[in-house]
C-alpha positions in Angstrom: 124.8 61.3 152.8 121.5 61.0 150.8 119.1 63.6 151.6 115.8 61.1 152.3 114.7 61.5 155.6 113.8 58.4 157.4 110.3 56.7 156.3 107.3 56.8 159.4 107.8 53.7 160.1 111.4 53.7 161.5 111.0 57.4 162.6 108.1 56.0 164.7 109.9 53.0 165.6 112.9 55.2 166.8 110.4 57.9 168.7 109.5 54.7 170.8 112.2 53.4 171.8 114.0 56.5 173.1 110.6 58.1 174.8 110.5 60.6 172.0 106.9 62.5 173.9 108.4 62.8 177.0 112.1 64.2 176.1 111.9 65.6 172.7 111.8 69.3 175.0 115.3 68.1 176.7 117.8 67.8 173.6 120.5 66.7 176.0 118.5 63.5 177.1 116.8 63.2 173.2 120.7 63.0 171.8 122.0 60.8 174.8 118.7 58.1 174.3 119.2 58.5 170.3 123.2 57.6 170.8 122.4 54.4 172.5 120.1 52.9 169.7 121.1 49.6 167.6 120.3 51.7 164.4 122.9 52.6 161.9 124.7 56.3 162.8 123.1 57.7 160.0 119.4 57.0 160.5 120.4 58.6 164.0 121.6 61.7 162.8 118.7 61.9 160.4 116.6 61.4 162.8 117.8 64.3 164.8 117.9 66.0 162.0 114.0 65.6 161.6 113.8 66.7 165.2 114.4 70.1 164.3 112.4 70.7 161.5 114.4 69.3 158.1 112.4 67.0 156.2 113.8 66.4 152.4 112.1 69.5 150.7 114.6 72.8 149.6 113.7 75.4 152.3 112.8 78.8 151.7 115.6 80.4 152.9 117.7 77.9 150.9 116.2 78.7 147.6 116.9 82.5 148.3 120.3 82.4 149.3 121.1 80.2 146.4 119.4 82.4 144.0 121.6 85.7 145.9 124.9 83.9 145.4 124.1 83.5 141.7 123.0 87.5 141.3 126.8 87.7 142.1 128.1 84.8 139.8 129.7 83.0 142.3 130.2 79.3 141.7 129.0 76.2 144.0 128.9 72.5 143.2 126.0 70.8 143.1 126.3 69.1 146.5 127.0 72.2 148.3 123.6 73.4 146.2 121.8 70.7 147.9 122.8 71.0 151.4 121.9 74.9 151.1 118.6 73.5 149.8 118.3 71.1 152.7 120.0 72.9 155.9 120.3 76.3 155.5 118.5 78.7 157.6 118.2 75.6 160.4 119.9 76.4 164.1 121.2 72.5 166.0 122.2 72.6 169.3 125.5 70.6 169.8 127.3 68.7 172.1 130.8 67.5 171.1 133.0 64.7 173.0 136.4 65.3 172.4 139.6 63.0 173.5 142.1 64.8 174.8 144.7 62.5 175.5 143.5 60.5 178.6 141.0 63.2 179.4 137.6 63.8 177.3 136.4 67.3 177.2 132.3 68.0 176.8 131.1 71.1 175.5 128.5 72.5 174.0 127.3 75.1 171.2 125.1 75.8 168.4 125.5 74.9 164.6 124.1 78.2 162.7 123.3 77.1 159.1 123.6 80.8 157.6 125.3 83.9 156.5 125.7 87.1 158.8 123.9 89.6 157.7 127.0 91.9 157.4 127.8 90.4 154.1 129.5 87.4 152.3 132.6 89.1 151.3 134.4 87.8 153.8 133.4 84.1 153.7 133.7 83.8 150.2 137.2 85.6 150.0 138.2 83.2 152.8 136.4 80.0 151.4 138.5 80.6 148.1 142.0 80.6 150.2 141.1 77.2 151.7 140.2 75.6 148.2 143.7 76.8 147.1 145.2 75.5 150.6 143.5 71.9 150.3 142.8 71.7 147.1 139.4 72.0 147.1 136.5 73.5 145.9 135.0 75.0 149.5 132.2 77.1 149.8 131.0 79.0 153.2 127.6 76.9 154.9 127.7 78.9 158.4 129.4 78.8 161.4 130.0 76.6 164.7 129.2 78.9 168.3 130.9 77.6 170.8 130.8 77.7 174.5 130.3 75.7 177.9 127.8 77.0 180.2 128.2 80.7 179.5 125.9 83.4 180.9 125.1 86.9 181.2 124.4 86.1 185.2 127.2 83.7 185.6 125.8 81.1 186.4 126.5 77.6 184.4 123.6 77.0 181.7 123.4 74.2 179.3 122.6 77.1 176.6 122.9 74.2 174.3 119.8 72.7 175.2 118.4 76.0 173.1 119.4 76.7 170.0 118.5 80.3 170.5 120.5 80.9 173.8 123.2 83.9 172.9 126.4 83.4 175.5 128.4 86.2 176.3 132.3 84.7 176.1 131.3 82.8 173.1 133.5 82.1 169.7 132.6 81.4 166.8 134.1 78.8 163.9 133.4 79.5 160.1 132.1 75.8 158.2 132.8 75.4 154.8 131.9 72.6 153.1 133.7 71.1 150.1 133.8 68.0 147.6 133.1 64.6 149.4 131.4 66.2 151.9 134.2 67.2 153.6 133.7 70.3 156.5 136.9 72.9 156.9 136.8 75.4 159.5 138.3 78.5 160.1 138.6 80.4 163.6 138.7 83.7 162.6 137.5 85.5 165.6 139.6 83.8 168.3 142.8 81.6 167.2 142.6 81.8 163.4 142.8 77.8 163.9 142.5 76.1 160.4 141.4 72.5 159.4 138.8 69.8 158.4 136.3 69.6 161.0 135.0 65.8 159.6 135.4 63.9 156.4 132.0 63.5 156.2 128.4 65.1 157.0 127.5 61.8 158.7 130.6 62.0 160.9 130.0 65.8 161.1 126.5 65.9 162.6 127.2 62.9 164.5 130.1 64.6 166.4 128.5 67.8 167.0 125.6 65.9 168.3 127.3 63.3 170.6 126.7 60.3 168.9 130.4 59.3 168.6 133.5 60.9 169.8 134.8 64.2 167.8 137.1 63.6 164.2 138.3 66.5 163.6 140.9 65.6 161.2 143.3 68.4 160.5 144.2 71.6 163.1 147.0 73.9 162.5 147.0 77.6 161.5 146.6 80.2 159.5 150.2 81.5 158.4 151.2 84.4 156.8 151.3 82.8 153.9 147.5 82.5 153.9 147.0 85.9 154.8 149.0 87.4 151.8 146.9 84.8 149.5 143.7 86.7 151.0 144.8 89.8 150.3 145.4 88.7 146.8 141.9 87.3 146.3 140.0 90.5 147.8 142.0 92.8 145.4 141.0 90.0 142.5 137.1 90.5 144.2 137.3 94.3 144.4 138.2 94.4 140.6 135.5 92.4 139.5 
């Protein structure tokens, strides 16, 4: 994925078509009209992209988080440099279609383009284990919130629709992103599920915003194995 946003004139051309004044409010009609445009998946994702604020330039918060990870020499190729220049900081509400078997399953959640404010340790110590386990050089880009209509009154909300909205009975997935553009996850709080999430940030963002049916690649999980590898890698960390 290049990181050009559309020109005005197919932005516009796109804002048209789909009614972009009238729904642009209503993210579950904006990605449902977007979905069913002749236009090639990627000007659609970059176009919902666009919707919520990217627009080519390295943001702020980008440019600071990049410069914090190199106060504590830690290593990142130059396309994960780039999509920390272009994403981070950004919140997208998601909503996934995944096959499961005869059945497809809709849900919803929040892509979180950022580190917890806790610290990095963590991520980084866990990023390093899933280089080694996919030979890969990973590096932590956020994390995936899932849920399905959670609430603190119980009724069912399409939280997704806001990309603020904080479910109670939610879980969250770790994203890592790695050489080709390819997303790992890790579910740390819930399953510790492993895996690719996509092959590819197109196939990624389209996924998480309906556009085609989910990818996910690889599931399986973490063994003991891993663990042990972990604890290897924050001894090598605490040492220096």
């Amino acid at each position: 994925m290049d990181w050009i946003p559309l020109g005005q004139e197919e932005y516009n051309s796109i804002c048209q078509k789909v009614n972009y004044l009238e729904i642009k409010n209503r993210p579950g009609r904006l990605y449902q009209e977007v979905s069913k445009l002749p236009c090639t998946l990627e000007s659609k994702v970059k176009f919902i992209l666009q919707h919520w604020g990217w627009d080519g330039l390295p943001r702020d918060e980008g440019k600071l988080v990049i410069s914090q990870i190199n106060n504590f020499r830690l290593t990142f190729t130059s396309e994960v440099k780039e999509f920390i220049h272009q994403i981070y900081g950004l919140s997208l509400p998601m909503k996934k279609t995944r096959s499961l078997g005869t059945v497809e399953d809709i849900y919803g959640g929040v892509l979180r383009f950022k580190y917890p404010e806790s610290g990095w340790k963590d991520l980084f110590i866990t990023s390093k284990c899933l280089g080694l386990k996919f030979h890969d050089d990973v590096t932590p880009i956020g994390y995936m919130l899932n849920y399905n209509g959670f609430s603190l009154s119980g009724q069912q909300i399409d939280g997704w629709e806001n990309p603020n909205y904080k479910p109670v009975g939610a879980w969250t997935y770790e994203l890592y992103l790695g050489n080709n553009e390819k997303i790992y996850f890790w579910d740390s709080e819930n399953s510790d599920g492993i895996g690719i999430e996509a092959d590819s940030l197109i196939s990624f963002f389209a996924c998480a915003f309906g556009l085609i049916v989910d990818t996910e690649k690889v599931y399986g999980y973490a063994t003991e194995e891993d663990f042990e590898l972990m604890d290897e890698i924050e001894r090598s960390w605490n040492q220096g």
